[in-house]
Backbone as JSON Lines, residues from 0, in Angstrom:
{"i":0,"aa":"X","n":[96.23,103.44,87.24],"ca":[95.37,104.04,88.26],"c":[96.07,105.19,88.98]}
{"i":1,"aa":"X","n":[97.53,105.03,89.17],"ca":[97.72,105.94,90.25],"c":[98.18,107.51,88.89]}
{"i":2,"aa":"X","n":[97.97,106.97,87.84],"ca":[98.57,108.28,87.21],"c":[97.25,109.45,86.87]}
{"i":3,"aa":"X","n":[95.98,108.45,87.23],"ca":[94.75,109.03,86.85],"c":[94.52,109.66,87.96]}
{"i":4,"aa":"X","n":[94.95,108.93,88.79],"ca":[94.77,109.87,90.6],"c":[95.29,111.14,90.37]}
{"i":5,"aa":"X","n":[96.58,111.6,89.41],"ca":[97.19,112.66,89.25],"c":[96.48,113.46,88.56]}
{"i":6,"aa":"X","n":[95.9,113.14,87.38],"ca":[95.13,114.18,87.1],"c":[93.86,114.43,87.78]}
{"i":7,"aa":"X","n":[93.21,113.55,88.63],"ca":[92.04,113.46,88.66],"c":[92.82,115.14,90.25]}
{"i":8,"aa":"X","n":[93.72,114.73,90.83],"ca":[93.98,116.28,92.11],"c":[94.24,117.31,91.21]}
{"i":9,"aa":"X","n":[94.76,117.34,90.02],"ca":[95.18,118.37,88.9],"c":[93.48,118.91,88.96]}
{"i":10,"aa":"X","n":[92.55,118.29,88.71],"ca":[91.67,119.04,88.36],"c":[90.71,119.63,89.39]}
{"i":11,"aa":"X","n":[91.18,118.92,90.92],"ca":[90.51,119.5,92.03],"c":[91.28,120.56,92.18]}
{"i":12,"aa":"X","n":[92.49,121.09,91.96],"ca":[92.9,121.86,92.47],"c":[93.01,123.14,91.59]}
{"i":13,"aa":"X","n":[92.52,122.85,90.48],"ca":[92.16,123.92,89.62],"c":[90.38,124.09,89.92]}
{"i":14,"aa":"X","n":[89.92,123.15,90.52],"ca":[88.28,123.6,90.84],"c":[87.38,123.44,89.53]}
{"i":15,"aa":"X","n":[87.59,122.09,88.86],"ca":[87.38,121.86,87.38],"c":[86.29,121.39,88.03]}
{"i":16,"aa":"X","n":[84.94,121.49,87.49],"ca":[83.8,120.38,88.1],"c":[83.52,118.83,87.13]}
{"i":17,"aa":"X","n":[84.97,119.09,85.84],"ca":[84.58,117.21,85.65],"c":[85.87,117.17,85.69]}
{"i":18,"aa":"X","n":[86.47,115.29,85.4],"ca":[87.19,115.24,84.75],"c":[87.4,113.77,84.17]}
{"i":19,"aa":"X","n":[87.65,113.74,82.53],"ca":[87.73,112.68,81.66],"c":[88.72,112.26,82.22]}
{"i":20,"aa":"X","n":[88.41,110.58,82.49],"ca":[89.01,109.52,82.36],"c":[89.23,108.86,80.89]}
{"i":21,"aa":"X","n":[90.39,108.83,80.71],"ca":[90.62,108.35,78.87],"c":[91.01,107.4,78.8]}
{"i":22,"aa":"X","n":[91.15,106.89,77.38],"ca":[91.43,105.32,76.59],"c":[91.89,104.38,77.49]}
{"i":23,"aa":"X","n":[91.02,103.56,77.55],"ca":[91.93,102.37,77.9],"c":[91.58,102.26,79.17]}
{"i":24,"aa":"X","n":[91.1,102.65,79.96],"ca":[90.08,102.91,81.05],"c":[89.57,101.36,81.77]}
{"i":25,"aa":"X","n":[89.59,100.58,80.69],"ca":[89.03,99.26,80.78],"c":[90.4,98.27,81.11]}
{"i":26,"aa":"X","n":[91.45,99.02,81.0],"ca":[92.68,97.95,80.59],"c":[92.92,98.33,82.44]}
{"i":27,"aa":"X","n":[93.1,99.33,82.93],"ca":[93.23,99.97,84.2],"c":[94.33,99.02,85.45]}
{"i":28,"aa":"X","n":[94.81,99.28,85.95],"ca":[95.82,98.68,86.83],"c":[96.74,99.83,87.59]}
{"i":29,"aa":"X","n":[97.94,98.9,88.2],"ca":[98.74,99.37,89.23],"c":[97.97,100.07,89.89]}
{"i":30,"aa":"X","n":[97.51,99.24,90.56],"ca":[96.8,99.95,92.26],"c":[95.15,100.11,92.23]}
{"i":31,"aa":"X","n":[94.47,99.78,91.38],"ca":[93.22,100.41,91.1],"c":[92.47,99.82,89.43]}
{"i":32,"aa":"X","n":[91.29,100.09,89.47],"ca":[90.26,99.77,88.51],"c":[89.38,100.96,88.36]}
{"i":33,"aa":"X","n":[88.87,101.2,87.21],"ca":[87.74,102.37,86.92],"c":[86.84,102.5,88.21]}
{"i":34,"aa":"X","n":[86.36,101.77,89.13],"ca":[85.79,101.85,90.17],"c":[86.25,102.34,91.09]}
{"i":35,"aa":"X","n":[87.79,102.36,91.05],"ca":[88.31,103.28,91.78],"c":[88.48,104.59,91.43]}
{"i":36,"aa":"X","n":[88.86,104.68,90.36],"ca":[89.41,105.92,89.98],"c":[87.63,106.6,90.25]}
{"i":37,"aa":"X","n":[86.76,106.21,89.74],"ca":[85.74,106.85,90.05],"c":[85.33,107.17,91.31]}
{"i":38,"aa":"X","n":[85.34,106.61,92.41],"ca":[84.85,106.86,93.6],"c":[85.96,107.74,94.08]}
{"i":39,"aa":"X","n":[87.11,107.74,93.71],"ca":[88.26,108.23,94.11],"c":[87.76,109.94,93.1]}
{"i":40,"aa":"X","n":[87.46,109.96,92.06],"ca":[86.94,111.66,91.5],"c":[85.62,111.96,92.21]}
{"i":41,"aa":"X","n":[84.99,111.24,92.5],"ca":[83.83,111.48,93.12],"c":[84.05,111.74,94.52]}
{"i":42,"aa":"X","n":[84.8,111.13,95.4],"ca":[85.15,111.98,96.79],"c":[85.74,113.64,96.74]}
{"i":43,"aa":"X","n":[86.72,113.37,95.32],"ca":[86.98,114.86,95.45],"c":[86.05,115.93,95.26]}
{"i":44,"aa":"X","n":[84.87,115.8,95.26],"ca":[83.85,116.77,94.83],"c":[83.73,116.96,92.85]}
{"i":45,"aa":"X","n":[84.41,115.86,92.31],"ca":[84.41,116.09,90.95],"c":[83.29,114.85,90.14]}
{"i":46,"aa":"X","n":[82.93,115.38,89.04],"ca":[81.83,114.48,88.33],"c":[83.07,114.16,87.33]}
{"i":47,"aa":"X","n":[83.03,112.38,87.28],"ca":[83.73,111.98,86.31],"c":[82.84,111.38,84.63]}
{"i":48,"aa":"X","n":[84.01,111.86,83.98],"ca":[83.44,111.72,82.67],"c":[83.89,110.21,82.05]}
{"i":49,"aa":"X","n":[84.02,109.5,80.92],"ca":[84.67,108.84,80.66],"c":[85.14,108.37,78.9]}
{"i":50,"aa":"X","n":[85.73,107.88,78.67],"ca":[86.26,107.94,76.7],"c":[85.66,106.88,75.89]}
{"i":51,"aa":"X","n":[85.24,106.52,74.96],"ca":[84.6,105.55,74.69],"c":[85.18,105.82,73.11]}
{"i":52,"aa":"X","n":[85.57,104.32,72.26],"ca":[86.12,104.49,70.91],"c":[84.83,104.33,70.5]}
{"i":53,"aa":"X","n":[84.34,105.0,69.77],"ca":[83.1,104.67,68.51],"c":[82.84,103.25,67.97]}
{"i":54,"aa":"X","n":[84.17,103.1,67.59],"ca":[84.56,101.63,67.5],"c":[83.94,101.75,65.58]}
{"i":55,"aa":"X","n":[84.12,102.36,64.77],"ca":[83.2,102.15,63.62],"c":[84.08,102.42,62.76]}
{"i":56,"aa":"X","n":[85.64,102.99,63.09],"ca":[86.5,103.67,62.02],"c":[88.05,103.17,62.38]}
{"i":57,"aa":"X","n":[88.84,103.82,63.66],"ca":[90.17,103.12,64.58],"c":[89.8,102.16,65.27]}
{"i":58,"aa":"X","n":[89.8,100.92,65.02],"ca":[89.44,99.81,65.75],"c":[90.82,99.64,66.83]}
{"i":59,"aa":"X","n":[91.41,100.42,67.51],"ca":[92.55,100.58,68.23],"c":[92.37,100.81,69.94]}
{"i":60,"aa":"X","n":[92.68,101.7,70.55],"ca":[92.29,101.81,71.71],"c":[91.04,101.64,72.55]}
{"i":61,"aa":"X","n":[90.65,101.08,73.27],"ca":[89.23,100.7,73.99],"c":[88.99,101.62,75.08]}
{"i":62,"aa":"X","n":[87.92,101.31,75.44],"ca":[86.93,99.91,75.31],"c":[86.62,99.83,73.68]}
{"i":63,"aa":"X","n":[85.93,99.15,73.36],"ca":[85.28,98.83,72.2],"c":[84.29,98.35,72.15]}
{"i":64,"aa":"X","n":[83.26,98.19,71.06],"ca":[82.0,98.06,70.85],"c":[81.44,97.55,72.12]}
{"i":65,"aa":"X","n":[81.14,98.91,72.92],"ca":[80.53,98.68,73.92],"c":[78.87,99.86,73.31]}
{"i":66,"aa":"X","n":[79.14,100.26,72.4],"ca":[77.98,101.18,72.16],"c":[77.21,100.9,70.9]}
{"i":67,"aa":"X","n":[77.8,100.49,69.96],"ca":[76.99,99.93,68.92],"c":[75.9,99.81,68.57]}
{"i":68,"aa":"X","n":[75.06,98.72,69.41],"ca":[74.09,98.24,68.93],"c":[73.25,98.39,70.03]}
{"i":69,"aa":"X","n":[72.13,98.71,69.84],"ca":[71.1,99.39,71.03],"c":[71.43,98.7,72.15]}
{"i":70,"aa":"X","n":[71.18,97.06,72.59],"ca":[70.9,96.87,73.66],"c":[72.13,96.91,74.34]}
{"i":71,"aa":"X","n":[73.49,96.66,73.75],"ca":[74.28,96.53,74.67],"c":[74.64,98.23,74.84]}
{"i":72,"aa":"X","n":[74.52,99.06,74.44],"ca":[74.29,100.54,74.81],"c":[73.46,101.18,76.21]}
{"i":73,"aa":"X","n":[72.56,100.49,76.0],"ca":[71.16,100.28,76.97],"c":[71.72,99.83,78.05]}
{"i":74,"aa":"X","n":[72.38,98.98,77.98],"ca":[73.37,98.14,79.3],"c":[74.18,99.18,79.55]}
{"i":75,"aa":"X","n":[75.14,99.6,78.88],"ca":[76.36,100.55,79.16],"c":[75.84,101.49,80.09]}
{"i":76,"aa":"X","n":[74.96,102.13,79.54],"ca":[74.14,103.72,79.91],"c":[73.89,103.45,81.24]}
{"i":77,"aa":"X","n":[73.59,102.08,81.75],"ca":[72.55,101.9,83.05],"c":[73.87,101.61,83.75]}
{"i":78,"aa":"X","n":[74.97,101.17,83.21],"ca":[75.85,100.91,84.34],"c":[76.83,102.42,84.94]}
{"i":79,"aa":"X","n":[76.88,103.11,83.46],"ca":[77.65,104.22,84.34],"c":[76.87,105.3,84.88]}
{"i":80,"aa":"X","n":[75.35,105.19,84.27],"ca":[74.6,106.1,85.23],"c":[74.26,105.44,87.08]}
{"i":81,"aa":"X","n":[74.74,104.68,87.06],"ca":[74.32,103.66,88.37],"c":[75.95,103.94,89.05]}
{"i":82,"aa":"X","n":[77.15,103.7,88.54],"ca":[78.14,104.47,88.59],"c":[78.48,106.1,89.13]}
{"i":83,"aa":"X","n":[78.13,106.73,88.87],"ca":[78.0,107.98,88.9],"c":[78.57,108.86,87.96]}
{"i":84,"aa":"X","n":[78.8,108.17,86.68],"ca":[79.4,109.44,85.63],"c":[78.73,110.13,85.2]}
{"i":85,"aa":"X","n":[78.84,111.12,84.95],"ca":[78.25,112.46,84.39],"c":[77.89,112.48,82.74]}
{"i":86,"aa":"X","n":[78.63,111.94,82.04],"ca":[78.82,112.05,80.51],"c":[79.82,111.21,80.03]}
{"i":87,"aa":"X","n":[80.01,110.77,78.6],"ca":[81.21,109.88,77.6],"c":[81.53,111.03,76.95]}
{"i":88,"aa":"X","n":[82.58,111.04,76.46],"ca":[83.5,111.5,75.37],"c":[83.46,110.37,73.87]}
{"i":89,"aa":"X","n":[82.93,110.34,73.27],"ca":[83.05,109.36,71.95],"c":[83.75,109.86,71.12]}
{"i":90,"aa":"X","n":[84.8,108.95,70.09],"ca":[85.64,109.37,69.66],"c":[86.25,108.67,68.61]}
{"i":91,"aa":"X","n":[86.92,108.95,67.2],"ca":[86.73,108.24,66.17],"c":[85.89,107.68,65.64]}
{"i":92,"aa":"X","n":[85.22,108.61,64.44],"ca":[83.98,108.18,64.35],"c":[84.23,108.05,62.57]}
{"i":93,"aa":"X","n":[83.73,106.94,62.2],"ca":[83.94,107.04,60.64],"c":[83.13,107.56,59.2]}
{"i":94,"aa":"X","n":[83.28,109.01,59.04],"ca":[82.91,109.88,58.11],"c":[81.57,110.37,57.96]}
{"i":95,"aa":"X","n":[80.86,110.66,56.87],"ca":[79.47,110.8,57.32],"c":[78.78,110.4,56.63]}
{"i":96,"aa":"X","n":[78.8,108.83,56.7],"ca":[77.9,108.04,55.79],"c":[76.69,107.97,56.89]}
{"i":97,"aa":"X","n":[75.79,107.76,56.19],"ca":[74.46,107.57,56.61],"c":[73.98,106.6,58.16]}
{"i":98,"aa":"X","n":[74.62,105.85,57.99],"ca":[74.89,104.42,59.45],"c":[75.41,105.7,60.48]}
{"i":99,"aa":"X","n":[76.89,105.79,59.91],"ca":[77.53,107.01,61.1],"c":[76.36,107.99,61.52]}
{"i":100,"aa":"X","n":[75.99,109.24,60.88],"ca":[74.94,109.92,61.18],"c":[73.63,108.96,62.26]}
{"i":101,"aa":"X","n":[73.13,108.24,62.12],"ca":[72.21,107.79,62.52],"c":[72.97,107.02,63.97]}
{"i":102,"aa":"X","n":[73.94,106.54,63.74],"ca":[74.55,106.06,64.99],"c":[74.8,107.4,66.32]}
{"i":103,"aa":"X","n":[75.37,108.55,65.68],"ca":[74.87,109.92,66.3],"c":[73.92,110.1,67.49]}
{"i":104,"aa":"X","n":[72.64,110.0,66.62],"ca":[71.17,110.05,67.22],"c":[71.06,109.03,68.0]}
{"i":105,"aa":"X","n":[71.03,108.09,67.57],"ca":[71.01,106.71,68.43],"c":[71.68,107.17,69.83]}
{"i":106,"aa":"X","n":[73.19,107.41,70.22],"ca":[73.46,107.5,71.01],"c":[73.21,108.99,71.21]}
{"i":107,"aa":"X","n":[72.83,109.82,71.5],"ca":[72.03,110.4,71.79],"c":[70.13,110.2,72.39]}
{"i":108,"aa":"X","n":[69.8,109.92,71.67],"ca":[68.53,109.5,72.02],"c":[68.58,108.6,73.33]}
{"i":109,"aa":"X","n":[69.48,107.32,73.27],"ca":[69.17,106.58,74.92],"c":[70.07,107.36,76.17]}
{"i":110,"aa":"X","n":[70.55,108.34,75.8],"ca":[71.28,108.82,76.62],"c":[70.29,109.87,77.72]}
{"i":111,"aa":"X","n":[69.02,110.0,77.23],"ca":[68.65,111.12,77.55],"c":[68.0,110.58,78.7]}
{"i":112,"aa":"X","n":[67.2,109.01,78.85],"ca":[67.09,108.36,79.9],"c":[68.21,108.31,81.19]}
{"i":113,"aa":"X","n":[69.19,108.16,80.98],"ca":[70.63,107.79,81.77],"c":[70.64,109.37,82.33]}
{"i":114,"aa":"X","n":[70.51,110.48,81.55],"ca":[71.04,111.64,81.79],"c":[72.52,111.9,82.34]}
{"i":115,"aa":"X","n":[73.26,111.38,80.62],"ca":[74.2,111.76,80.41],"c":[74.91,112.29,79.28]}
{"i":116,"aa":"X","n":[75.65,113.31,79.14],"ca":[76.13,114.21,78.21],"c":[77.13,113.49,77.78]}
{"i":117,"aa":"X","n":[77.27,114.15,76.24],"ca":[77.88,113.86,75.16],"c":[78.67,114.49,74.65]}
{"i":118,"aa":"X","n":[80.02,114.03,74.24],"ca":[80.99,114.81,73.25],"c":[81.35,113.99,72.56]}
{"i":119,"aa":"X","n":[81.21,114.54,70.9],"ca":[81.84,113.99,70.44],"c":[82.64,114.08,69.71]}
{"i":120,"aa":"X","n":[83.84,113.4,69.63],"ca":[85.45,113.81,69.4],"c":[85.68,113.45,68.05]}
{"i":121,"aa":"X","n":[86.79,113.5,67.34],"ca":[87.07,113.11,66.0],"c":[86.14,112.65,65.19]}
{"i":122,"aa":"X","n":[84.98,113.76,65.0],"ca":[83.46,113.86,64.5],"c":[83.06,114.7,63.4]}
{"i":123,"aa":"X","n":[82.41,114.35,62.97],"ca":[81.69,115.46,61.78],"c":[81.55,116.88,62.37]}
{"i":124,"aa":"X","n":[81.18,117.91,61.51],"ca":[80.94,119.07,62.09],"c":[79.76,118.9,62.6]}
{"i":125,"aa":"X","n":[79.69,120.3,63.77],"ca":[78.77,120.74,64.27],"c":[77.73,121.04,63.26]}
{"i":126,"aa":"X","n":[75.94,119.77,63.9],"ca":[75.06,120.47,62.63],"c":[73.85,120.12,63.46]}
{"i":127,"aa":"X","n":[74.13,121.23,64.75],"ca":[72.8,122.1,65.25],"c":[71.89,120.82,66.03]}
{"i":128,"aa":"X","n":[72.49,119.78,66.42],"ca":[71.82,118.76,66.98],"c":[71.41,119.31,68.52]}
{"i":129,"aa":"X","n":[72.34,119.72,69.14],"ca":[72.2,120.34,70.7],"c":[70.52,121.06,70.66]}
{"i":130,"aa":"X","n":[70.15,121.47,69.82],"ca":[68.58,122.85,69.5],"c":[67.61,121.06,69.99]}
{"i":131,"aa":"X","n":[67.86,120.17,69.64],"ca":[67.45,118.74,70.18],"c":[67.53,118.36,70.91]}
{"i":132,"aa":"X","n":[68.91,118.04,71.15],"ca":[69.46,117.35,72.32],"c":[70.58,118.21,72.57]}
{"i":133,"aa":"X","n":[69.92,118.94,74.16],"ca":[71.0,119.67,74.57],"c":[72.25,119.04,75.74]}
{"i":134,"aa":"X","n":[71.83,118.14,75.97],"ca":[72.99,116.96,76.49],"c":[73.97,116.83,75.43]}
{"i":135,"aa":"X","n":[74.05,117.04,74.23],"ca":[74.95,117.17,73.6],"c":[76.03,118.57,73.62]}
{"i":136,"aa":"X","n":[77.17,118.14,74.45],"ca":[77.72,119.52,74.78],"c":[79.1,119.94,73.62]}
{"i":137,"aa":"X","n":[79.37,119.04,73.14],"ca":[80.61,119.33,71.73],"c":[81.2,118.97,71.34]}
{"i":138,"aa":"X","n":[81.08,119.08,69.83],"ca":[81.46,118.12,68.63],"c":[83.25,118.73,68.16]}
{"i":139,"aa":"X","n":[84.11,117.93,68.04],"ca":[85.65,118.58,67.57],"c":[84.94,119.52,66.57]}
{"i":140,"aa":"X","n":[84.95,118.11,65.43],"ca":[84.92,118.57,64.13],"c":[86.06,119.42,63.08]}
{"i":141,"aa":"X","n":[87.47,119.42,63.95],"ca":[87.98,120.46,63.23],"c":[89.58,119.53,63.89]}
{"i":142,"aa":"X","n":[90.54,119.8,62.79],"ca":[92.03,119.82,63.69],"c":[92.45,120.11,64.39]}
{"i":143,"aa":"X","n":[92.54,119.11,66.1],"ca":[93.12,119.85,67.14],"c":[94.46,119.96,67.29]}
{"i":144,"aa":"X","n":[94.7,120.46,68.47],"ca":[96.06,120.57,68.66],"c":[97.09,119.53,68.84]}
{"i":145,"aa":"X","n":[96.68,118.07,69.41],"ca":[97.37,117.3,68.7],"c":[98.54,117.14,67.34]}
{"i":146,"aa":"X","n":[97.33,118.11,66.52],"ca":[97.88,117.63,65.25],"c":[99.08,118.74,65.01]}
{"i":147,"aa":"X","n":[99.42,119.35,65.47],"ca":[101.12,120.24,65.75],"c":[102.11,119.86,65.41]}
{"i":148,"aa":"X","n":[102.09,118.96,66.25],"ca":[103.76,117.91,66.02],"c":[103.7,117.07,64.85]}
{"i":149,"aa":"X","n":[102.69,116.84,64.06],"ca":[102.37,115.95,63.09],"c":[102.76,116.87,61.44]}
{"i":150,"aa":"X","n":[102.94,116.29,60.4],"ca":[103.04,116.42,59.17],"c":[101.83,117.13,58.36]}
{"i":151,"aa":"X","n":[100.55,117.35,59.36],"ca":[99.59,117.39,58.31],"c":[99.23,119.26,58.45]}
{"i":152,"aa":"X","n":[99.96,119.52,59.88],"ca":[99.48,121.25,60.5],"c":[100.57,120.81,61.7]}
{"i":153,"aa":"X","n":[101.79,122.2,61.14],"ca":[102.78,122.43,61.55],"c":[102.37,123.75,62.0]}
{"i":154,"aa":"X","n":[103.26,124.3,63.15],"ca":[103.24,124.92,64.27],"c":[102.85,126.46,63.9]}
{"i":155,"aa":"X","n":[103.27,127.03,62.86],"ca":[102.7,128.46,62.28],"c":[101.36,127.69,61.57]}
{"i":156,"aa":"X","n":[101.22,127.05,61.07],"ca":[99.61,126.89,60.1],"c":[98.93,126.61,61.58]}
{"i":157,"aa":"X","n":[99.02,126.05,62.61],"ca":[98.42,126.0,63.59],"c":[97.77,126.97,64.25]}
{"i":158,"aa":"X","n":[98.9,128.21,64.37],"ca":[98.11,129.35,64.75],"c":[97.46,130.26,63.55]}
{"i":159,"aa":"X","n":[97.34,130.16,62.43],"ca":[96.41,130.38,61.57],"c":[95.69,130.25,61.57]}
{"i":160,"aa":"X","n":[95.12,128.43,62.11],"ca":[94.1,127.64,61.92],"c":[93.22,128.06,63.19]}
{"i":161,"aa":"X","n":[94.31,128.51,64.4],"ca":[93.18,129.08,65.54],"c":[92.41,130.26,65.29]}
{"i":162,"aa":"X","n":[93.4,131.27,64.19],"ca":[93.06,132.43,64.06],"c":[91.56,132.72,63.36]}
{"i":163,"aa":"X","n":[91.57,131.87,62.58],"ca":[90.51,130.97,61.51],"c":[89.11,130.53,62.04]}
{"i":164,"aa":"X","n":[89.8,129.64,63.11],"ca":[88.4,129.23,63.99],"c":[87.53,129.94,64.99]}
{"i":165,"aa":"X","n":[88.15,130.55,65.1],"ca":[87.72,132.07,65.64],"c":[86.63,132.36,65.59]}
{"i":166,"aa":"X","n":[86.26,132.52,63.91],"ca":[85.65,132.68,63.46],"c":[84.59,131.55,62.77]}
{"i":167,"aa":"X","n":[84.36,130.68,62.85],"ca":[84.01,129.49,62.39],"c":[82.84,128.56,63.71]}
{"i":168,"aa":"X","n":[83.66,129.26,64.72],"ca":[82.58,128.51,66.17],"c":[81.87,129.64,65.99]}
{"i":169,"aa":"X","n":[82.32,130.59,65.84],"ca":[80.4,131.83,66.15],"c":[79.55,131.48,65.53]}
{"i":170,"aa":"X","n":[80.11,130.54,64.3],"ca":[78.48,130.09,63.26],"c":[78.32,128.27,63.94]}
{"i":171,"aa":"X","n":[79.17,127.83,64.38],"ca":[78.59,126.54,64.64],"c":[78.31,126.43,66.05]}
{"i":172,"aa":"X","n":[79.34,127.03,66.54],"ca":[78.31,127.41,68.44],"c":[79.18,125.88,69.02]}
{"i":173,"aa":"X","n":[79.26,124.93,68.8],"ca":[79.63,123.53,69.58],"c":[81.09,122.94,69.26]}
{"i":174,"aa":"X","n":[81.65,123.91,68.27],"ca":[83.08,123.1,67.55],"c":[83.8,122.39,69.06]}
{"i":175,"aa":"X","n":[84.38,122.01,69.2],"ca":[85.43,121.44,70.57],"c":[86.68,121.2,69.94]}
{"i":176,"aa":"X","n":[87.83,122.25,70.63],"ca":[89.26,121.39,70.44],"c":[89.69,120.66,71.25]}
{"i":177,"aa":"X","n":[90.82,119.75,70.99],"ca":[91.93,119.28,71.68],"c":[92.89,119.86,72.09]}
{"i":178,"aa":"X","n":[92.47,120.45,73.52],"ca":[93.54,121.56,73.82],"c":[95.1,120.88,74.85]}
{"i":179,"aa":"X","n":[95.56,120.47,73.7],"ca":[97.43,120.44,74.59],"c":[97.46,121.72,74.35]}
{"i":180,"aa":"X","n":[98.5,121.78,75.85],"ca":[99.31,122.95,75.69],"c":[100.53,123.03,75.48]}
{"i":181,"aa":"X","n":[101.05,123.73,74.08],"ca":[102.53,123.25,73.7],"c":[103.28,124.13,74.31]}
{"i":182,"aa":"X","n":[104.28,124.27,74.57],"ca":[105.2,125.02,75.43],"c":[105.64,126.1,74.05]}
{"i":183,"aa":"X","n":[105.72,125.27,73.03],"ca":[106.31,126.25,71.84],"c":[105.2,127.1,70.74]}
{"i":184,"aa":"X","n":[104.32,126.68,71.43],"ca":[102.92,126.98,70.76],"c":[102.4,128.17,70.97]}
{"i":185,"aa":"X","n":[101.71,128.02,72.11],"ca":[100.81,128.36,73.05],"c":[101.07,128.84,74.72]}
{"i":186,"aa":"X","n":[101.0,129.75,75.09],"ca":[101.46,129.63,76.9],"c":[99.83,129.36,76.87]}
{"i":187,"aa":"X","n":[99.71,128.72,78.19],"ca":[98.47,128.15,79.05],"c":[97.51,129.59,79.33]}
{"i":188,"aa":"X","n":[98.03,130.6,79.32],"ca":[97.36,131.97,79.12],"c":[96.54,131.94,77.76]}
{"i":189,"aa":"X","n":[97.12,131.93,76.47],"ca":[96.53,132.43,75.45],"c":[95.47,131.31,75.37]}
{"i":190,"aa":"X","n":[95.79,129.87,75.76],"ca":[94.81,128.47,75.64],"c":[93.83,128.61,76.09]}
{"i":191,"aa":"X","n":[93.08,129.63,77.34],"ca":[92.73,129.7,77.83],"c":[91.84,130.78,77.66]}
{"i":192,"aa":"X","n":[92.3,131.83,76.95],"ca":[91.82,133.25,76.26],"c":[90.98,132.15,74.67]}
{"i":193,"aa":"X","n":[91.4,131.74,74.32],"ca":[90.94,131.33,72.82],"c":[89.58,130.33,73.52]}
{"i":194,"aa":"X","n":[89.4,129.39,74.43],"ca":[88.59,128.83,75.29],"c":[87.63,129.83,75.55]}
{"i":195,"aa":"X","n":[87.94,130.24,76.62],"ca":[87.28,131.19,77.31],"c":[86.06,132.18,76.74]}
{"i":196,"aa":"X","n":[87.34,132.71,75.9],"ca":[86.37,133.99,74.99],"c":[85.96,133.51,73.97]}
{"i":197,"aa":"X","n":[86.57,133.0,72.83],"ca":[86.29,132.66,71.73],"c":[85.38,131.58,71.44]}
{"i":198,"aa":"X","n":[85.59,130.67,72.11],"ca":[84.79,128.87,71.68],"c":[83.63,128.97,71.99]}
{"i":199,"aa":"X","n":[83.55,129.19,73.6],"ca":[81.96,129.48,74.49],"c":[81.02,128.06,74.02]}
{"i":200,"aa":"X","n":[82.27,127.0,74.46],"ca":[80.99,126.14,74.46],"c":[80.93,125.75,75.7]}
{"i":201,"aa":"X","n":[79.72,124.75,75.81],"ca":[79.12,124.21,76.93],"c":[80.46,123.26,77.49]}
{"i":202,"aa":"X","n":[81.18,122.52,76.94],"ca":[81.89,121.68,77.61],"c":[83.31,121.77,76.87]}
{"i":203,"aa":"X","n":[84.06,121.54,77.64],"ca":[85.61,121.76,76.87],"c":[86.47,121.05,77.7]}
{"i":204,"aa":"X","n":[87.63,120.7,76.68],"ca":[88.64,119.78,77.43],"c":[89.83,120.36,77.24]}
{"i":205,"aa":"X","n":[90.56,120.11,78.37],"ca":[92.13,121.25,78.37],"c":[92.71,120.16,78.84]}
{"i":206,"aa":"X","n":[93.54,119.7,78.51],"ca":[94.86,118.58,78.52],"c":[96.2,119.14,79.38]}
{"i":207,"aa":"X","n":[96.25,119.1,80.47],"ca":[97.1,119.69,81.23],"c":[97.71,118.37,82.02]}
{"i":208,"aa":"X","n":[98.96,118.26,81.91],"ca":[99.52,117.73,82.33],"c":[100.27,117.5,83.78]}
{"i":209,"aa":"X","n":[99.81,116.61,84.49],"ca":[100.14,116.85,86.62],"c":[101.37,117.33,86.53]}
């Protein structure tokens, strides 16, 4: 709790109007519970968001199958719209078999009652759902920056891969990265120029550290 308090002034004091509460949200302690941390972003003048695992692919970090299956979705929706969150972040989602796709819509569709927005993270590409449902504010779909330090997109293919995408959100309009900012990467200037100018989506997440 008290480390979420840190980001949650990180983002008042940059004048962010949300900010995601992530994984594990449910596990919550030292000093506080999601009820806090929420009323505690919500005094600051900020709309809190919150992370939710898909639960259909990394059966790893939680909450978990809290969205699944309509009704207990239906439940979820009514508690954090009664709550005051603004939107979920969903995340790990498993490939694009037919169930997945339709699980998509699904959460989408009861969301629109709750009136709350959607991202969704480690997701299929962007394919024009927002022209529907414009509560849907952005899909990854693509290797974020995370993946740097990792074996699979090392630190020059990285900036290739931005150079790349560049070009790639003007045709899909919703891509979303995972923006760390690496010290050896990226200065918080250029992260911000590639955001800014280039992505132009509706919702974006910048990983900045208190």
């Amino acid at each position: 709790y008290q480390k979420v308090k840190e980001y949650i002034d990180v983002a008042a004091e940059m004048h962010w109007p949300y900010n995601l509460i992530d994984w594990e949200w449910d596990e919550m302690s030292n000093g506080g519970n999601l009820q806090d941390a929420v009323k505690y972003t919500l005094n600051k003048g900020i709309k809190p968001l919150l992370w939710y695992n898909s639960s259909t692919n990394w059966i790893g970090p939680g909450p978990l199958f809290r969205l699944n299956k309509k009704q207990d979705r239906e439940k979820e929706y009514a508690w954090l719209s009664e709550m005051g969150i603004a939107g979920i972040k969903v995340d790990f989602f498993s490939g694009d078999s037919v169930s997945t796709m339709n699980y998509y819509i699904d959460l989408l569709e009861d969301a629109i009652k709750y009136k709350l927005m959607l991202n969704f993270h480690g997701a299929t590409i962007p394919r024009g759902w927002q022209r529907t449902y414009p509560h849907m504010m952005s899909v990854e779909g693509v290797y974020g920056a995370e993946w740097v330090t990792s074996v699979s997109l090392g630190q020059n293919d990285y900036l290739t891969t931005n150079s790349i995408q560049i070009f790639i959100v003007l045709c899909l309009h919703t891509k979303q990265m995972a923006n760390l900012v690496r010290r050896y990467c990226m200065t918080i200037a250029l992260r911000l120029l590639y955001n800014l100018i280039y992505y132009k989506i509706p919702l974006e997440n910048f990983y900045l550290p208190p």
